[in-house]
N, C-alpha and C positions, 0 to 999 in steps of 0.2 A: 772871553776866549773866542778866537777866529773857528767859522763852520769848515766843518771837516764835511765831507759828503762819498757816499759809499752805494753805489748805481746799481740796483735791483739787477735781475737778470733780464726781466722785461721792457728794459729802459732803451727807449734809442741810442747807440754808442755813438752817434752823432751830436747827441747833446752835450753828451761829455764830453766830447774834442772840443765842440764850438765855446762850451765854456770854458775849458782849458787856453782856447786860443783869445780871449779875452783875456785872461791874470793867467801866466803861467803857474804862478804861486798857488792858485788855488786847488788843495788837495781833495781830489777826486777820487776815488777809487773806481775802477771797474770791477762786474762781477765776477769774469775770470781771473782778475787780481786777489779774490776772497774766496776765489771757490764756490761760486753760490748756484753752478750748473744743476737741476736737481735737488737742487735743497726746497724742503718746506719755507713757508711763509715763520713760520714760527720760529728756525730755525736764523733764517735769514736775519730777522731782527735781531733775534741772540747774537751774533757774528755782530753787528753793525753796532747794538750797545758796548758789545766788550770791547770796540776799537774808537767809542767815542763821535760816529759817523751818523747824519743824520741820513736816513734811509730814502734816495728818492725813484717815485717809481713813476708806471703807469695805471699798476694795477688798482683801481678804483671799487672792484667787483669782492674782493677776500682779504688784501690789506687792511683795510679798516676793523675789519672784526677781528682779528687777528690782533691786530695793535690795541685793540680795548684790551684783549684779555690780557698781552704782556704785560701793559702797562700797570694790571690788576695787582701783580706780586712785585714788578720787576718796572727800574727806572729805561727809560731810553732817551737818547737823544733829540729823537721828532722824529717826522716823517712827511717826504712834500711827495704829495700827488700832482704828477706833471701831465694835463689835459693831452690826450692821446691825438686831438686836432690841435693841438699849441705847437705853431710851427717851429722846427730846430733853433732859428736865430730869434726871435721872441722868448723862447724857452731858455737861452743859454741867458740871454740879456738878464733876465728873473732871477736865474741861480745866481748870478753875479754879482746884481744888485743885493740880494740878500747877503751874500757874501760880506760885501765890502759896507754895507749899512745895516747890520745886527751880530748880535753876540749869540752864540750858542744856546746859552743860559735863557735864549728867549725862548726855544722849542722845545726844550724839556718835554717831553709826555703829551707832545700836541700836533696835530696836523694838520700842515697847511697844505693849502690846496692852491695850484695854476692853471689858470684863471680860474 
């Protein structure tokens, strides 16, 4: 199955464009597109398994602990942590390439991290 990806509220929206603007195709969401203003971390991932999205953020500080405990009861997608110094067009190029060379099914319940 092609990644689906679903943009933290802490996430550059510039990264989203720029990958956008590499594959049109490739479905991004924003977090005003899920409503994630305001939401918890815990809650955020809840939204992002039930829509099949792997969750990409910046947050490196509570995401993670956060994602152990989901993943304790509950399956998720993945979660890529995008290095807060990983410039916009490096960053987009990464979501891209994972995009277009892996399957979904490879993040299951796992985090990857850039760079």
């Amino acid at each position: 199955m092609t990644l689906r990806f679903q943009a933290d509220n802490d996430l550059d929206q510039r990264i989203v464009l720029a990958t956008r603007r590499l594959n049109p195709t490739i479905d991004f969401q924003t977090a005003p597109e899920l409503g994630l203003h305001g939401r918890a971390d815990p809650e955020v991932l809840a939204l992002a398994a039930q829509q099949g999205r792997l969750l990409v953020t910046h947050d490196r500080r509570t995401m993670p602990g956060h994602f152990e405990t989901f993943i304790a009861t509950q399956t998720s997608p993945g979660l890529i942590i995008v290095a807060r110094t990983l410039p916009i067009g490096p960053a987009a190029a990464w979501l891209h390439l994972l995009w277009a060379a892996s399957a979904a099914e490879e993040y299951v319940n796992t985090i990857y991290s850039l760079p």
